[in-house]
GULUMDO-823706 format. One record per residue (C-alpha): x, z, y negated; residue in three letters. Coordinates in steps of 0.001 Angstrom, whole numbers, padded with zeros to 6 digits, always signed. Layout:
N
XZYALA/...
***
This chain:
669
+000000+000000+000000UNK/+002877+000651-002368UNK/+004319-002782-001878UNK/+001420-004145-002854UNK/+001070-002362-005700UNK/+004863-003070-007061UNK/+003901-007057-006210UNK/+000358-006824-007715UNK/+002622-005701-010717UNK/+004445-008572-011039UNK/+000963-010838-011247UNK/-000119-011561-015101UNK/-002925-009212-014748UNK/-004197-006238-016661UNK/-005587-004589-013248UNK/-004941-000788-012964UNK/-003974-000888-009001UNK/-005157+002215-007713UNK/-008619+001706-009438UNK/-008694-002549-008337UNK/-006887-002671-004794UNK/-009544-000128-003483UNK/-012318-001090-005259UNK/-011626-004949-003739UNK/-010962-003581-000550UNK/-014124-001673-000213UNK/-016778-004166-001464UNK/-015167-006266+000969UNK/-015657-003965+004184UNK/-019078-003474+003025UNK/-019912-006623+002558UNK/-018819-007922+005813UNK/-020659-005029+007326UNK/-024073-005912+005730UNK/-023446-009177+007094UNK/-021560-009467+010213UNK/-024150-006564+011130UNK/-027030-007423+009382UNK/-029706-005934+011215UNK/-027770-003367+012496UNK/-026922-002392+008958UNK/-030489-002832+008001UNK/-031962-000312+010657UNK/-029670+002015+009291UNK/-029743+001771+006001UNK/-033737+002084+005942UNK/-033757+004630+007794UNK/-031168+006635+005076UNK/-033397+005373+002754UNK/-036222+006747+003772UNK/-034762+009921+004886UNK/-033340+010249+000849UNK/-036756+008910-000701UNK/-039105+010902+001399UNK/-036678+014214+001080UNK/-035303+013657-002516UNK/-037362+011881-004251UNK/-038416+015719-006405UNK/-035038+015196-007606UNK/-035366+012001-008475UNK/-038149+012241-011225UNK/-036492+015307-012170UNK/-033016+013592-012564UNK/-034525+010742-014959UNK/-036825+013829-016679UNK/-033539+015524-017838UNK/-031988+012079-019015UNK/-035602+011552-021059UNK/-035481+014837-022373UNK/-031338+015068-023239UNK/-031456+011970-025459UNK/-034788+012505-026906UNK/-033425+016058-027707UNK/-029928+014878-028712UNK/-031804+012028-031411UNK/-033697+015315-033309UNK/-030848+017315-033459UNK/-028317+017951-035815UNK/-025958+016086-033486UNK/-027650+012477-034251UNK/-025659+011701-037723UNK/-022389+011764-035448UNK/-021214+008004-035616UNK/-019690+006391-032176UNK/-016309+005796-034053UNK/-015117+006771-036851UNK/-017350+008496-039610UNK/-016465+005257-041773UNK/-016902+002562-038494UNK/-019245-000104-039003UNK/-021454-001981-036124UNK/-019897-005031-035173UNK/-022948-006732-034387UNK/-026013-007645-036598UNK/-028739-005395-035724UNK/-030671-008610-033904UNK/-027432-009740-031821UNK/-027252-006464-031004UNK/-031063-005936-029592UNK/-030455-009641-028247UNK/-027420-008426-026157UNK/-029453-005280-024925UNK/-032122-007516-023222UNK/-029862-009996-021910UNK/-027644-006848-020426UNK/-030647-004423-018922UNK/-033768-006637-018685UNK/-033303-010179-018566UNK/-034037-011420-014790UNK/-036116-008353-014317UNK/-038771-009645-016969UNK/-039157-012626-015594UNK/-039653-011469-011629UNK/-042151-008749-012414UNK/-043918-009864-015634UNK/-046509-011282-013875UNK/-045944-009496-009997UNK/-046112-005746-010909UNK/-049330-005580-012965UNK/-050851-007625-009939UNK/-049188-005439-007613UNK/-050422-002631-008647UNK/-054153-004244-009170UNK/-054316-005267-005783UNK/-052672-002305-004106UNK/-053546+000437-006242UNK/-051720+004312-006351UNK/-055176+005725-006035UNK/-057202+002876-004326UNK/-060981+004695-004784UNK/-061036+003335-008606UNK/-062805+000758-009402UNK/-061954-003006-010767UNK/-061507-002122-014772UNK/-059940+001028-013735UNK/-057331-000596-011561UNK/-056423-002819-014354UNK/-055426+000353-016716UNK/-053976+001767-014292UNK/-052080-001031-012940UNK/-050684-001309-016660UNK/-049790+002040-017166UNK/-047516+002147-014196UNK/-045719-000790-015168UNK/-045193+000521-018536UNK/-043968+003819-016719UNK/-041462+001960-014933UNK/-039833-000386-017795UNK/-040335+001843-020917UNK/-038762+004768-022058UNK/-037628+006330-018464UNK/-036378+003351-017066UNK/-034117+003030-020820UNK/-032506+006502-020840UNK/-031161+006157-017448UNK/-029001+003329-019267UNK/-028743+005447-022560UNK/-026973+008196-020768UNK/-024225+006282-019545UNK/-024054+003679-022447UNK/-024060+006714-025326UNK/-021998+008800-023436UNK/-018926+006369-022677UNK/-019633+004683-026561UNK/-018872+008034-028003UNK/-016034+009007-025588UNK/-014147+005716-025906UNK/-014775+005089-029741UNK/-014747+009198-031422UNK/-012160+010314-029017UNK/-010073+007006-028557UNK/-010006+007507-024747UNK/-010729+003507-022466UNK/-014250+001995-022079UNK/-014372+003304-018848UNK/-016278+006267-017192UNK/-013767+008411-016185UNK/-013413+008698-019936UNK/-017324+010986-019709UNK/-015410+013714-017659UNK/-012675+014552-020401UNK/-014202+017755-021452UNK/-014389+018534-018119UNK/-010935+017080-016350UNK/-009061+016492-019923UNK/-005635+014730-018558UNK/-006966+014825-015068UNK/-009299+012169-016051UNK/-006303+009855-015362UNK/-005226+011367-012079UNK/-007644+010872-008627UNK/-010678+011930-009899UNK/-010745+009610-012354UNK/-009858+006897-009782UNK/-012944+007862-007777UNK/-015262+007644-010676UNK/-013938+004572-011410UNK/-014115+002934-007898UNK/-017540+003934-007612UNK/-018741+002377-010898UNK/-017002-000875-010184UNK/-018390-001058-007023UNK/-021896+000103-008402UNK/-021820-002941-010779UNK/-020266-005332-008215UNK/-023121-005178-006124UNK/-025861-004516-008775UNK/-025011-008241-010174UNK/-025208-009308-006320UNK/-028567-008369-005470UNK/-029243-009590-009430UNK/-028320-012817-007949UNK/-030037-012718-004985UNK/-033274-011973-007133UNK/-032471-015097-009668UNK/-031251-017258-007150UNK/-035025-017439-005117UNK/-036676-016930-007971UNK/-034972-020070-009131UNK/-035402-022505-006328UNK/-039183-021135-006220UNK/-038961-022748-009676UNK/-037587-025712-008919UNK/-039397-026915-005629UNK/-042885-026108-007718UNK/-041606-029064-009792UNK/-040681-031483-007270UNK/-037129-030645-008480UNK/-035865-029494-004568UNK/-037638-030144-001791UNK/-037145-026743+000191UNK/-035707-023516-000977UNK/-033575-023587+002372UNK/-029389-021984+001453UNK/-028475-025398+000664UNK/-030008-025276-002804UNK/-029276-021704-002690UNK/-025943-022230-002446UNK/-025867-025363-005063UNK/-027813-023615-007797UNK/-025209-019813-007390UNK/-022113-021939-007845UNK/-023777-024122-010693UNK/-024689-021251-012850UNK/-021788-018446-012029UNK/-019394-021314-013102UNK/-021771-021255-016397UNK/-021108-017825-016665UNK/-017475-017836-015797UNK/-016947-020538-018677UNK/-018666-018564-020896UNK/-016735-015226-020095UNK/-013768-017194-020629UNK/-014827-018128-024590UNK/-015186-013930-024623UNK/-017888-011630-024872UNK/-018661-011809-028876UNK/-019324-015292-028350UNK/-020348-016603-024860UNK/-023288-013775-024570UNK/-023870-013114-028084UNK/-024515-016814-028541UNK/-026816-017102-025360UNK/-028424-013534-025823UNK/-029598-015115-029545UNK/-030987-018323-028034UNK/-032967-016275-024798UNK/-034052-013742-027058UNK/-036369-016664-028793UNK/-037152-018362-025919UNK/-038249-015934-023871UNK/-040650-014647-027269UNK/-042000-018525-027921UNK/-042697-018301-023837UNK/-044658-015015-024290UNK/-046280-016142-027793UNK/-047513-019232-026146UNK/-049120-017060-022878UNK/-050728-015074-025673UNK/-052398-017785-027754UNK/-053118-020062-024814UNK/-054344-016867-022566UNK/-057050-014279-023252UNK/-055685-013451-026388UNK/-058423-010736-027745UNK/-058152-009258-025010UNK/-054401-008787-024588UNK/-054328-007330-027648UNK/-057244-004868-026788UNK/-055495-003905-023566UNK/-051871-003666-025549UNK/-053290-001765-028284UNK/-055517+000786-025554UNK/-052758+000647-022680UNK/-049891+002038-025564UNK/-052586+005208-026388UNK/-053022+005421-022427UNK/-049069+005861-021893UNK/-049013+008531-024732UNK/-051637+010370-023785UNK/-050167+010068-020397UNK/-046322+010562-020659UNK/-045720+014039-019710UNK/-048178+013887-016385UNK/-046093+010555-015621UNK/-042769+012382-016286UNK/-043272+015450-014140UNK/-045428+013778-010969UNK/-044295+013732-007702UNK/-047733+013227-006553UNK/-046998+016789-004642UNK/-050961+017110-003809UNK/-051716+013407-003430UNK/-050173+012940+000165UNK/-052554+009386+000164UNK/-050297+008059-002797UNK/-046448+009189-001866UNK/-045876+006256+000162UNK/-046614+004243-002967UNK/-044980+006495-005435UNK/-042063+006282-003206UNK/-041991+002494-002659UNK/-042383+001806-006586UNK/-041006+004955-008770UNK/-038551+006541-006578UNK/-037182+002549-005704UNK/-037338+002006-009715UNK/-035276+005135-010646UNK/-032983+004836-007784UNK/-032911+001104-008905UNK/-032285+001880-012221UNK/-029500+004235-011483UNK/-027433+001917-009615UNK/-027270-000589-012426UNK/-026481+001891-014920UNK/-023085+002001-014550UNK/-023258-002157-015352UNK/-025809-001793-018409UNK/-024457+001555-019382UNK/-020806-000318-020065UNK/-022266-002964-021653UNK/-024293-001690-024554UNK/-021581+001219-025220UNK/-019243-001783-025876UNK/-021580-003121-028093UNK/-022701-000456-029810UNK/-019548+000763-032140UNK/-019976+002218-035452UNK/-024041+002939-034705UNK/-024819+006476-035258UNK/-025988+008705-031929UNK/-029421+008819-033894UNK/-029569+004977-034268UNK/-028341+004513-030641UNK/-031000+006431-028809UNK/-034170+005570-030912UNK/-032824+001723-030271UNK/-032351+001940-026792UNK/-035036+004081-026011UNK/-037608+002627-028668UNK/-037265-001059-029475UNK/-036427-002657-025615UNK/-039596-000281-024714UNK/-042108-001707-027085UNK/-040835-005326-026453UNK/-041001-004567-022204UNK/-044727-002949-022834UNK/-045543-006448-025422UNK/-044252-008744-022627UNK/-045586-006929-019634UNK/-049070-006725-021381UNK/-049238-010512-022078UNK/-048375-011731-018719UNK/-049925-008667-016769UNK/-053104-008532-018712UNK/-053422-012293-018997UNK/-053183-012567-014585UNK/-056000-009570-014548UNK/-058122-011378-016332UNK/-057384-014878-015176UNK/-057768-012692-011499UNK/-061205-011624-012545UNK/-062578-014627-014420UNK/-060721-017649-013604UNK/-059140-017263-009888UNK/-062143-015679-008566UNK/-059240-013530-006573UNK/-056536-015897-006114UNK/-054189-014414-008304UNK/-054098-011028-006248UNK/-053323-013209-003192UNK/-050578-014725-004393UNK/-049236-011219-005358UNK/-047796-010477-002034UNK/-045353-013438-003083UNK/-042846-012407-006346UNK/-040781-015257-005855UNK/-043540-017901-006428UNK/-046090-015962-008344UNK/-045137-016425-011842UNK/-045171-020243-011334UNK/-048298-020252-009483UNK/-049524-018388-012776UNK/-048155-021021-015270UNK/-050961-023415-013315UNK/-053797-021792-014992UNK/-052279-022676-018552UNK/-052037-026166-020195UNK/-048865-027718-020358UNK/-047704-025625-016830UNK/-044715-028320-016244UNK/-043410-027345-019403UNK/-043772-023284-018870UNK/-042396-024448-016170UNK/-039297-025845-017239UNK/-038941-022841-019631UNK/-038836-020116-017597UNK/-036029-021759-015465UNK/-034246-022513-018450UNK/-034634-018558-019533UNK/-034067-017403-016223UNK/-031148-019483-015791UNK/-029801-018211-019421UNK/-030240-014642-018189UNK/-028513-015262-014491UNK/-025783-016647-016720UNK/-025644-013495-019419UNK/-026097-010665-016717UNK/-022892-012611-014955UNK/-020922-012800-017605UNK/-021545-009684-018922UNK/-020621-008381-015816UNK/-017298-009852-015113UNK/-016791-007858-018720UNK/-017744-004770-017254UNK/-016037-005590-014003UNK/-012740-005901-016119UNK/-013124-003430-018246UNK/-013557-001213-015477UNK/-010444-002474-012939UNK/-008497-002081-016151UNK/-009485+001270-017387UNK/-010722-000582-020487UNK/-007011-001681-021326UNK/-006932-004643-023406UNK/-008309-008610-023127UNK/-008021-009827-019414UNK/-006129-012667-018039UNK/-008824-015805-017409UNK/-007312-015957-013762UNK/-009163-012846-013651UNK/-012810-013523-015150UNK/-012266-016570-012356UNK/-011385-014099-009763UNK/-014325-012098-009751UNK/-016604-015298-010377UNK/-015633-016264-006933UNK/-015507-013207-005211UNK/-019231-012848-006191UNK/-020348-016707-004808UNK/-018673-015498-001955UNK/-020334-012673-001362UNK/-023721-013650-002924UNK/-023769-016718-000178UNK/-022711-015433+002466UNK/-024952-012619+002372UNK/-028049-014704+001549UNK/-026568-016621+004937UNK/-026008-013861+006977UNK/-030005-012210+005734UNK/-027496-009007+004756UNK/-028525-009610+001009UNK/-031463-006941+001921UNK/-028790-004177+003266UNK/-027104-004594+000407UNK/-029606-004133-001890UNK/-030695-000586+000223UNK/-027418+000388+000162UNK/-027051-000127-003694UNK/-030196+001932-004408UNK/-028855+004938-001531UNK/-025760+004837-003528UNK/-027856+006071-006626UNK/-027788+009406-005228UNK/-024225+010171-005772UNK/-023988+008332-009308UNK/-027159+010392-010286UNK/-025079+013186-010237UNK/-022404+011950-011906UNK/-024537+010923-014437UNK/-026054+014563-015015UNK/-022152+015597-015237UNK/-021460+012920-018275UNK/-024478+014455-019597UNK/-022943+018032-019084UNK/-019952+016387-020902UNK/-021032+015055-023668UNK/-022888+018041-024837UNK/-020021+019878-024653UNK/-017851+017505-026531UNK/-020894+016763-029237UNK/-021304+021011-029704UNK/-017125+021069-030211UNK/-017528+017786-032859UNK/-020082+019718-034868UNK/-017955+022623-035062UNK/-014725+020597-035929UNK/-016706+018412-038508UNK/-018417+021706-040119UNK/-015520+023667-039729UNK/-014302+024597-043514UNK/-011268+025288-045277UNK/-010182+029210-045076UNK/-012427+031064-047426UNK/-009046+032309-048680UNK/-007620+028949-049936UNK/-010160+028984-052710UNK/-007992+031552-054713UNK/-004175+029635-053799UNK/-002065+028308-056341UNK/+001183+027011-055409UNK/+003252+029593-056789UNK/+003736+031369-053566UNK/+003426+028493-051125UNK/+006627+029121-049318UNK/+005012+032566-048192UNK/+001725+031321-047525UNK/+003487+028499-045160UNK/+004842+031479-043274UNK/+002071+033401-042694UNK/+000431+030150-041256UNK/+003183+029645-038495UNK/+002756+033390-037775UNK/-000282+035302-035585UNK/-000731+038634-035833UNK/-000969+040989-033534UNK/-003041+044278-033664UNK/+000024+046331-035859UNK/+000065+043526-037853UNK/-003304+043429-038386UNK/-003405+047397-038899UNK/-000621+047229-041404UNK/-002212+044769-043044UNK/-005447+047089-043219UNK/-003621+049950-044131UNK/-001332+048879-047011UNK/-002386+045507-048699UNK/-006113+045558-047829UNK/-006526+049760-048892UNK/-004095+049484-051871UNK/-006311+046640-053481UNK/-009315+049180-052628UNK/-007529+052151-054476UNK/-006447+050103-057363UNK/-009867+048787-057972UNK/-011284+052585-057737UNK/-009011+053333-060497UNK/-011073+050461-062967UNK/-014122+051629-061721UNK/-013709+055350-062473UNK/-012490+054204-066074UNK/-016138+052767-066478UNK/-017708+056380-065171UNK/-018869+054156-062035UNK/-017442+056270-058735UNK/-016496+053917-055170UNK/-015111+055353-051582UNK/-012615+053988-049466UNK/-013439+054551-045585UNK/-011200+053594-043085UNK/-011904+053719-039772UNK/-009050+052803-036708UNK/-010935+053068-033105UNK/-012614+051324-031719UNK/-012091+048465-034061UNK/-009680+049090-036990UNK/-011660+048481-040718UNK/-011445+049891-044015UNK/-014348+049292-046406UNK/-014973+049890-050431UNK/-018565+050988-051103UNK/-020572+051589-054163UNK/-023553+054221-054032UNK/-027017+053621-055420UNK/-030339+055218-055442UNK/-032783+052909-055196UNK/-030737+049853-054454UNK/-028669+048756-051033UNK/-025262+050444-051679UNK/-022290+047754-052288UNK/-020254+047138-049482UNK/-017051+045283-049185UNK/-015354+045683-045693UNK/-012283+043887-043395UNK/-012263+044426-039887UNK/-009804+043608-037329UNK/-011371+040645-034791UNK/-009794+039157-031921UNK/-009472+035218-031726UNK/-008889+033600-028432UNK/-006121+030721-028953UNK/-006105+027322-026781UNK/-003874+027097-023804UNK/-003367+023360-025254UNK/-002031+024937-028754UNK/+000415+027455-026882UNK/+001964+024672-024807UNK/+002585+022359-027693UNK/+006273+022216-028388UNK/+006119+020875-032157UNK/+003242+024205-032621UNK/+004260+027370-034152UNK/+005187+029932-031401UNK/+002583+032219-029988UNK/+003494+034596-027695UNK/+000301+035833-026457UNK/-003134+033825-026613UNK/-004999+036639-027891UNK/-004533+037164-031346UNK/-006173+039398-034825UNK/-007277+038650-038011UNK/-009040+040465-040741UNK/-012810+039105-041219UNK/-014352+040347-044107UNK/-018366+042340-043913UNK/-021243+043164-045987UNK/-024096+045225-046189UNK/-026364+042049-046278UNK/-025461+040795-043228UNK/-024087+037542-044187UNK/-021322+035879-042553UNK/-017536+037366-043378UNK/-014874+034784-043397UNK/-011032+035693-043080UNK/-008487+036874-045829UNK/-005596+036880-043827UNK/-003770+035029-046612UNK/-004700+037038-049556UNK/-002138+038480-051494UNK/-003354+042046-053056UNK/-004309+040670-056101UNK/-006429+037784-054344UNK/-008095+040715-052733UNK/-008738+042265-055578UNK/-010358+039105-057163UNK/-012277+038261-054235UNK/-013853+041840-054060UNK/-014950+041433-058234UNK/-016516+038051-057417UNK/-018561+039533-054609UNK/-019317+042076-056784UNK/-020679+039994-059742UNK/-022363+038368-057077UNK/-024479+041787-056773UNK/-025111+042663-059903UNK/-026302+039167-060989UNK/-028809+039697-058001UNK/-029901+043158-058477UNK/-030724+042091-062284UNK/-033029+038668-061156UNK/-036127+038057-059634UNK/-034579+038676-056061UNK/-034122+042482-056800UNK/-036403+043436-054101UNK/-034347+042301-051560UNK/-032053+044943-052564UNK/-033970+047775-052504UNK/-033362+050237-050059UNK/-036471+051097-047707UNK/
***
């Protein structure tokens, strides 16, 4: 293994060997196993599947409820005005490219399968099949808009916001090791890292597989219904995945800001004038009624959808776990893929403007598009069909352009959803050798070409001779079983990232010393010293007992010339302070006190060589108090007459309350 290595070395490549070499070796041993032994593998893999689904599927809808509830929670907070990149970065995409790109990246092919199939799934073969026909229609839509709205999008807004901020505030590679640094800091570059790596690439590897196993029938369904092909046998199969993944391979070669950027543009508006022309050529009052009633039904409906596991409906599991469970688990295996791809594209956008866009804007266009071509084969079902549509929903591959027969011009539609479909196979490709190379690289640079070539091949290869071999099916099981293990992972970037986004806030908020206010640069030399020095507890007690008391005593002096008397009271156990305090009748007596408090320092400070020396990691410093119970701050770098002024500005401070309107919140009770 080390051999290869050193030669792999000596290859123009920007590969990072011990994250490439296994990563190749294993999607190639799978791949041979799903189909060399493809019904073997098949039996087996169902029957994990089913084992996982049926056992965990609880921890499935509460995996994606977390994700919902951490970005939602993460927009609202004070944490959403952190930019991903520097506080002065600026998006390097125009808002549209950048929506454009998020389409092409998480929905594309998707949209077109299931536009039409899962609204007339789901009204043919409904969760809860005692409703009756109008009934089955809401339903029907509210389920798919549970599946490709705001659930389905944070499973992908995870991953995408928490590599975007790790690889553009901290600086660390696009790659998701880079999530675990606040867990595995350097380590993130050691095994561990590897692993995580290895995982994702494969994860992505074999998400745009079955991605082309879904576009690739869908596709020659396409063509044969317009005399185009005259079977859908591999042959054409096999024509149409090396025709467009050399498409995609040219375009990854022009780069990613202008192959899929250029292509996202043009699908973005084709795939709209497809759904504008369903909308004014189809039942168009009442798509909008349904839209407009179906959005209230999801609101009304989104915690009950969140939180059901259908627990007490043992008639519906086996359809909740065929269609949500599949969907998460689904969802979860391409994240790693999507999750790359928008945090790439989403530099200088703030962690507010990053959620509500992910979350928000692919939603509402999913819920627009599903609603047109859903609501328009209900009706069309109902109406038109007299029940012809809901037969032809036990075929996905076919249905949509069985659908386009009911509309004028369906040669056209035709034409157009191949051409989308084709632009999409092409994006999600290309996109994904990106990903692929970002990922074998640990984010490192601009790959060779030989490489965006490389994995263009790899994945005919594998594509064909899977959809040969019928293993295309295992592979896809095994993808969604392998959601498990990344789910996890994923609910450990989250753990991340909150820790990293609490230690930003406090580094961002984090002030100058209270005690810099008074400096002047007389005495900098000093100051400098006492900065490169941490006290210990006699320090901190000398300080207490000489410069803090003496600036007391002195200021007794002044008081007692103006007839007003203070006390100095100086207490050394438990915790060492000495306070100066002003009596009063009626209002709170003045208080200014210094205590001794113990700061933790950082291992990572300590084992700096170019830091000042610290000899223990526990060390003291004097934090000032009040009788108010606001907030001290330190004065470790007061001089006694910077005490001294400090003390008479808290004091004027007093008096200029205890004269105001706010009096009453001095007075003693």
């Amino acid at each position: 293994m080390n051999s290869i290595f050193r030669n792999l070395k000596k290859i123009n490549t920007n590969f990072t060997p011990t994250v490439a070499l296994p990563s190749i070796v294993l999607i190639l041993l799978l791949s041979l196993f799903c189909g060399l032994f493809s019904n073997d593998a098949a039996a087996v893999l169902d029957f994990s599947k089913g084992i996982i689904f049926k056992n965990l599927s609880w921890f499935y809808v509460l995996l994606v409820t977390l994700f919902v509830l951490f970005l939602l929670f993460a927009a609202i907070s004070k944490f959403g005005k952190i930019k991903l990149g520097a506080d002065d970065s600026e998006p390097e995409y125009s808002s549209f490219s950048w929506i454009a790109m998020l389409f092409a990246a998480g929905m594309g092919i998707g949209l077109m399968y299931f536009g039409v199939s899962e609204t007339m799934a789901h009204f043919a073969n409904p969760a809860i099949s005692n409703l009756d026909e109008n009934l089955r229609a809401k339903e029907a839509q509210l389920y798919t808009f549970f599946h490709w709205g705001i659930h389905a999008w944070s499973i992908y807004g995870v991953v995408g916001l928490s590599l975007a901020y790790f690889t553009y505030r901290y600086n660390l590679p696009l790659a998701i090791r880079s999530g675990f640094y606040p867990m595995l800091k350097d380590r993130i570059n050691g095994r561990l890292g590897n692993i995580v790596d290895v995982f994702g690439l494969c994860s992505t590897f074999f998400g745009i597989t079955t991605t082309l196993g879904f576009g690739v029938v869908q596709l020659c369904a396409g063509l044969h219904s317009l005399g185009v092909i005259h079977n859908t046998t591999f042959e054409y199969q096999a024509i149409i995945v090396i025709l467009v993944m050399s498409i995609a391979v040219l375009s990854a070669l022009s780069g990613l800001g202008k192959g899929v950027k250029l292509m996202s543009e043009i699908n973005i508006i084709l795939a709209t004038l497809l759904m504008l022309f369903i909308l004014i050529f189809g039942p168009t009052i009442y798509i909008l009624s349904t839209f407009t009633e179906g959005l209230g039904h999801y609101v009304s409906h989104f915690t009950s959808l969140t939180f059901n596991t259908y627990a007490y409906e043992k008639e519906s599991q086996a359809w909740f776990t065929n269609w949500t469970i599949l969907y998460w688990a689904w969802w979860i295996s391409w994240a790693p893929y999507v999750g790359l791809f928008i945090a790439k594209i989403s530099k200088g956008r703030t962690i507010r403007e990053f959620i509500i866009a992910v979350l928000i804007i692919p939603s509402l266009f999913n819920f627009i598009w599903m609603t047109v071509f859903g609501s328009s084969a209900v009706w069309i079902d109902e109406f038109v069909a007299n029940g012809a549509i809901s037969d032809f929903a036990k075929d996905p591959n076919t249905l949509l352009f069985n659908f386009f027969t009911y509309f004028p011009l369906s040669g056209f539609l035709n034409v157009l959803a191949i051409v989308i479909i084709c632009v999409f196979f092409i994006t999600s490709a290309d996109s994904g050798i990106y990903i692929m190379n970002s990922i074998a690289s640990r984010g490192e640079g601009t790959a060779p070409k030989w490489q965006n070539v490389f994995w263009g091949i790899l994945l005919v290869i594998v594509s064909l001779s899977l959809l040969q071999s019928g293993g295309l099916v295992s592979l896809q099981t095994m993808t969604l079983i392998m959601a498990l293990p990344f789910g996890i992972i994923m609910l450990l970037l989250c753990v991340n990232l909150w820790k990293a986004l609490i230690a930003d806030d406090k580094y961002s908020s984090t002030k100058y010393s209270h005690a810099s206010n008074n400096w002047n640069d007389y005495h900098w030399k000093l100051r400098l010293s006492k900065i490169l020095s941490y006290s210990q507890k006699k320090d901190i007690k000398a300080f207490l007992s000489q410069t803090v008391r003496d600036a007391f005593e002195e200021i007794i002096i002044e008081l007692k010339k103006n007839d007003i008397e203070a006390t100095v009271t100086e207490v050394k156990s438990p915790i060492h302070s000495i306070e100066l305090e002003i009596e009063y009748q009626k209002l709170k007596n003045f208080k200014y006190g210094v205590k001794a408090q113990v700061l933790n320092v950082s291992k990572t400070l300590i084992r700096e060589e170019n830091a000042p020396l610290i000899d223990n990691e526990t060390v003291f410093i004097p934090i000032t108090y009040f009788d108010d119970n606001r907030k001290g701050y330190d004065i470790q770098y007061l001089s006694k007459d910077e005490i001294i002024s400090d003390v008479l500005r808290e004091y004027e401070r007093f008096l200029n309350l205890g004269s105001g309107n706010t009096t009453d919140l001095l007075m003693k009770i």
